[in-house]
C-alpha positions as CSV (number, residue, x, y, z in Angstrom):
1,X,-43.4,181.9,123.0
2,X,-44.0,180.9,126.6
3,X,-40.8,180.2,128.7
4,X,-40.8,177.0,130.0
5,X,-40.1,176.7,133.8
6,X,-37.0,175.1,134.8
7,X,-38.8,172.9,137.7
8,X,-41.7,172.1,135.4
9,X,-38.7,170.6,132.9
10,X,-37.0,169.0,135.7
11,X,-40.5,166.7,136.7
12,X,-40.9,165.9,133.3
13,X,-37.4,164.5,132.6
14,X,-37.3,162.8,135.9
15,X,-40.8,160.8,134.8
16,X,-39.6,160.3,131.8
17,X,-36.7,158.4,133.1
18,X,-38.7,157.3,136.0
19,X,-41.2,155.5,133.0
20,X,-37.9,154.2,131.4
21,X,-36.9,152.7,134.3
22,X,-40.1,150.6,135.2
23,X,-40.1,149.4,131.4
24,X,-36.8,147.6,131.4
25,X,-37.0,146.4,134.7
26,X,-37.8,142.6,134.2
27,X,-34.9,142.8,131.5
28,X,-32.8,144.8,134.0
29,X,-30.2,142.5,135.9
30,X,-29.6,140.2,132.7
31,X,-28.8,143.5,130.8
32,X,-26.4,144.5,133.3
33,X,-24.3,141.1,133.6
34,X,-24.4,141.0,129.6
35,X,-23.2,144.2,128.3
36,X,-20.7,144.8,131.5
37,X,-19.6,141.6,130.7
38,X,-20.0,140.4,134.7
39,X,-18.2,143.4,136.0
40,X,-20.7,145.1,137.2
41,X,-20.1,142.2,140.2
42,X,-16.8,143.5,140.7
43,X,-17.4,147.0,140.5
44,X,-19.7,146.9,143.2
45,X,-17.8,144.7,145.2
46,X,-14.6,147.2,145.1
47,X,-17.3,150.5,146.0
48,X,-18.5,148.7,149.0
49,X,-15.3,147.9,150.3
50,X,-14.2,151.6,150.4
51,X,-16.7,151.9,153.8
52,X,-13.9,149.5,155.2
53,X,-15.9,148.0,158.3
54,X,-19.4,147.9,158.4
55,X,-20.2,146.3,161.4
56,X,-23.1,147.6,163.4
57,X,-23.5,150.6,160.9
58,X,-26.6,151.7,159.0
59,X,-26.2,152.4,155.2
60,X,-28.2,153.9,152.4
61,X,-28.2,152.8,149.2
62,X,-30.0,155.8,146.7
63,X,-31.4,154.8,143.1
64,X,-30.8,151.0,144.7
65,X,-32.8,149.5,141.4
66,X,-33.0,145.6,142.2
67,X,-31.0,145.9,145.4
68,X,-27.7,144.4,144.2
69,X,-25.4,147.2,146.0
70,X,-27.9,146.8,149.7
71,X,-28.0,142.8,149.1
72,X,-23.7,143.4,148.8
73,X,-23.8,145.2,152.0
74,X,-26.0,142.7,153.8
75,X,-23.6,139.5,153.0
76,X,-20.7,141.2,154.1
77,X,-19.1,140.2,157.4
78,X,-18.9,141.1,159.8
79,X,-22.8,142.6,159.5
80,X,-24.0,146.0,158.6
81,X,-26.7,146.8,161.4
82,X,-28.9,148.1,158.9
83,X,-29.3,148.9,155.3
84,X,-31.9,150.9,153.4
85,X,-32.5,150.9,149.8
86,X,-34.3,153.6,147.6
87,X,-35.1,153.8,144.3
88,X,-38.3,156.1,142.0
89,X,-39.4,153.0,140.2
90,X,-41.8,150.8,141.9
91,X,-41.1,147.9,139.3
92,X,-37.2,148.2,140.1
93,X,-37.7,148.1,143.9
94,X,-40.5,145.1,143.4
95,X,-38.0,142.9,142.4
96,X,-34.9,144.5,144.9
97,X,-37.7,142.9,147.4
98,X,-37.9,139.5,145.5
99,X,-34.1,139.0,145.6
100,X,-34.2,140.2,149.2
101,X,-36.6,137.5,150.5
102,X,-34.8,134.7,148.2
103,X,-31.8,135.9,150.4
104,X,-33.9,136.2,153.7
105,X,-32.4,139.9,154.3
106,X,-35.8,141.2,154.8
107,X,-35.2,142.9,158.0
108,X,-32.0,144.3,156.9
109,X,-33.0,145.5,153.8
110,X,-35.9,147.4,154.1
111,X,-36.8,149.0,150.5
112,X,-38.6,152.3,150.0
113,X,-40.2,154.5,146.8
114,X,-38.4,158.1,146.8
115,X,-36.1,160.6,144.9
116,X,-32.6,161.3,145.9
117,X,-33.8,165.2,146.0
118,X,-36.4,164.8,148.6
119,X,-35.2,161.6,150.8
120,X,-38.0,161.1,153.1
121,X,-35.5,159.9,156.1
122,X,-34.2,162.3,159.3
123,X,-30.7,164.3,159.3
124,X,-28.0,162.3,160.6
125,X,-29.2,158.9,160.8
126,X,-26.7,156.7,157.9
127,X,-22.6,156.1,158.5
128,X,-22.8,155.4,154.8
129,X,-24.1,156.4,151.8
130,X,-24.0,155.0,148.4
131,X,-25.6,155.3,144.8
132,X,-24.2,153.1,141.9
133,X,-25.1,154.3,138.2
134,X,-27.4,156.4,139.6
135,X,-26.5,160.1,140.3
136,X,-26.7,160.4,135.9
137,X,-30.3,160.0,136.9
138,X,-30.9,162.3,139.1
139,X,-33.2,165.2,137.9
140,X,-30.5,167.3,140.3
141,X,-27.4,165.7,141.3
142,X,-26.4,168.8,143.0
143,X,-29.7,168.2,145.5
144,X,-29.5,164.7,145.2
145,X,-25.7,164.9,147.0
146,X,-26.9,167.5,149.4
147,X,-29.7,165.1,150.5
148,X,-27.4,162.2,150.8
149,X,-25.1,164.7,152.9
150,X,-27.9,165.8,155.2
151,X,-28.7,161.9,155.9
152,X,-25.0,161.4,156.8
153,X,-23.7,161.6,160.2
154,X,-20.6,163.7,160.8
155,X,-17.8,161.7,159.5
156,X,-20.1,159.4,157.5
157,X,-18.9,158.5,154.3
158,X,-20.5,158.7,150.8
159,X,-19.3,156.1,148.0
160,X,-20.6,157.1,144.3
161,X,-19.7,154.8,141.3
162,X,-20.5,155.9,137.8
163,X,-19.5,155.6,134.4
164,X,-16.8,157.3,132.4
165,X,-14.5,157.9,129.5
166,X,-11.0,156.4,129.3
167,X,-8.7,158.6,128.8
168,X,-6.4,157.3,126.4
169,X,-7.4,158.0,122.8
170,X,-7.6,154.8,121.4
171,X,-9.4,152.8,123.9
172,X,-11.5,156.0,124.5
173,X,-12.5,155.4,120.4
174,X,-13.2,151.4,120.5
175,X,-14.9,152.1,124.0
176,X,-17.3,154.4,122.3
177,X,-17.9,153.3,119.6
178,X,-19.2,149.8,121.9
179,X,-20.8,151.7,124.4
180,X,-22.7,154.3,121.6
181,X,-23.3,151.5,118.6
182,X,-23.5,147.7,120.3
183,X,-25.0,148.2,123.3
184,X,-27.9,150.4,122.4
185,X,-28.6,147.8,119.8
186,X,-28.3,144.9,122.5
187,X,-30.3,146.4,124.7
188,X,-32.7,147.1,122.8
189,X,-33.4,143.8,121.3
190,X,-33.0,142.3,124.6
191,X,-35.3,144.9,126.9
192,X,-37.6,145.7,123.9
193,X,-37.7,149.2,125.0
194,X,-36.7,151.6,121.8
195,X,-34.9,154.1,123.3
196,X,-33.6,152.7,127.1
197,X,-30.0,151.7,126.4
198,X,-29.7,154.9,124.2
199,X,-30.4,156.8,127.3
200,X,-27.8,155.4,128.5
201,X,-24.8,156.7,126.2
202,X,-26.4,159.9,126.2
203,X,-26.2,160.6,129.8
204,X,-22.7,159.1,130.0
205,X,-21.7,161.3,127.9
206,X,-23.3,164.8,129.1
207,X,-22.4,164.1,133.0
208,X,-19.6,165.6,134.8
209,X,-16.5,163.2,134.9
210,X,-13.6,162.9,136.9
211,X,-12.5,166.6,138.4
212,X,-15.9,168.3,137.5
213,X,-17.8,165.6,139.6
214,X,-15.3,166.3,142.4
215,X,-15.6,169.6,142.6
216,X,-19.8,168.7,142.3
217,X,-18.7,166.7,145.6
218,X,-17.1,169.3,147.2
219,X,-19.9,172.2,146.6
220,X,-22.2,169.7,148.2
221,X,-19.7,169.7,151.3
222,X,-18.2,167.1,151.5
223,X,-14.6,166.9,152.2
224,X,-11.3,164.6,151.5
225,X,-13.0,163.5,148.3
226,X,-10.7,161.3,146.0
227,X,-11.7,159.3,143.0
228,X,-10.2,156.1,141.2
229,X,-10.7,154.8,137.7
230,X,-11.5,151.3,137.5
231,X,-11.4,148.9,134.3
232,X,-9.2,151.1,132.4
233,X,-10.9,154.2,133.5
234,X,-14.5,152.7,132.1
235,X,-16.1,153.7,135.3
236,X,-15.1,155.8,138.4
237,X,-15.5,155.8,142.0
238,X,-15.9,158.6,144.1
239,X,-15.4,158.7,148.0
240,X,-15.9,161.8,150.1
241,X,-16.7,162.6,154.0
242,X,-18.6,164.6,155.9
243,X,-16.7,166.5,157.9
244,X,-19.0,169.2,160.8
């Protein structure tokens, strides 16, 4: 039996996901208000507020999908100098440029196509970085967070909001049994894509949480790094900074 190279996996999975990703797309933002229930508003609010003031700064937004947490950024005020979003899926970052123009942020938000494990930008050039719901996707987290460190200036901050587990039992059982049984099934019937919002679950459920993904931050280098459960511990948000 041949082995089966590790990098040669890695590719695969990541267009795999990549394929997943420009499927659901048109279905995308809908999906995300229904099945968060509108939270997914608030979340993003609270993860952009942790980069306190953003005025004259420059910020990158990795696995930016439509643009909501660069388009967040943008409004704020006082204004961010300049924000740039990336994503791997062309039909995710066509219509992050849609929602752009219909909020004439054009020149703030410039969107380009590229993997959080090869950024195609210079060392040292963001004060902030940021990913929401998007490290899980990663086909290296551990390279994706390097990258996003190498991008950061000294003292820049990185933001990182994912999902999680609660930790009491109970809601930890309803929340499952939601998040593994009703929203696959919504999702699918709403996207049309079979296997999308299983994905979803899945990954959830196989990523680091809580302490491991800290200590994932830290072996990246960054330093100070804290986390906070929001919405009874249904998501998380990581901070960290880069300390040289």
């Amino acid at each position: 039996m041949l082995a089966i190279d590790k990098s040669e996996q890695s590719e695969k999975n990541k267009n795999q996901i990549q394929a997943m990703f420009n499927a659901v797309a048109p279905r995308y933002d809908l999906l995300n208000r229904i099945l968060s229930v509108g939270y997914d508003r608030y979340w993003r609010k609270i993860a952009v507020n942790q980069f306190g003031n953003i005025s004259n700064k420059t910020f990158l937004d990795v696995a930016t999908g439509t643009a909501d947490i660069a388009l967040e950024i943008a409004k704020r005020h006082p204004a961010a100098l300049q924000i740039i979003g990336m994503d791997f899926s062309q039909s995710m970052l066509k219509l992050g440029n849609a929602k752009i123009s219909k909020n004439n942020f054009n020149k703030e938000i410039p969107l380009i196509p590229a993997s959080a494990e090869n950024i195609p930008l210079k060392d040292q050039i963001f004060d902030g970085a940021i990913t929401a719901f998007g490290v899980r996707n990663f086909s290296d987290p551990h390279k994706g967070l390097l990258e996003m460190y190498r991008v950061l200036k000294p003292n820049g901050k990185i933001v990182v909001l994912e999902f999680s587990y609660p930790k009491y039992r109970l809601l930890q059982s309803l929340y499952r049994f939601y998040f593994e049984k009703i929203l696959p099934l919504t999702g699918r019937i709403i996207s049309g894509h079979k296997t999308a919002y299983s994905y979803l679950p899945t990954s959830v459920i196989s990523f680091p949480q809580g302490q491991a993904f800290k200590q994932l931050l830290e072996n990246s280098g960054f330093k100070k790094v804290s986390l906070k459960t929001l919405t009874l511990g249904i998501v998380t948000l990581y901070t960290g900074i880069k300390n040289v």
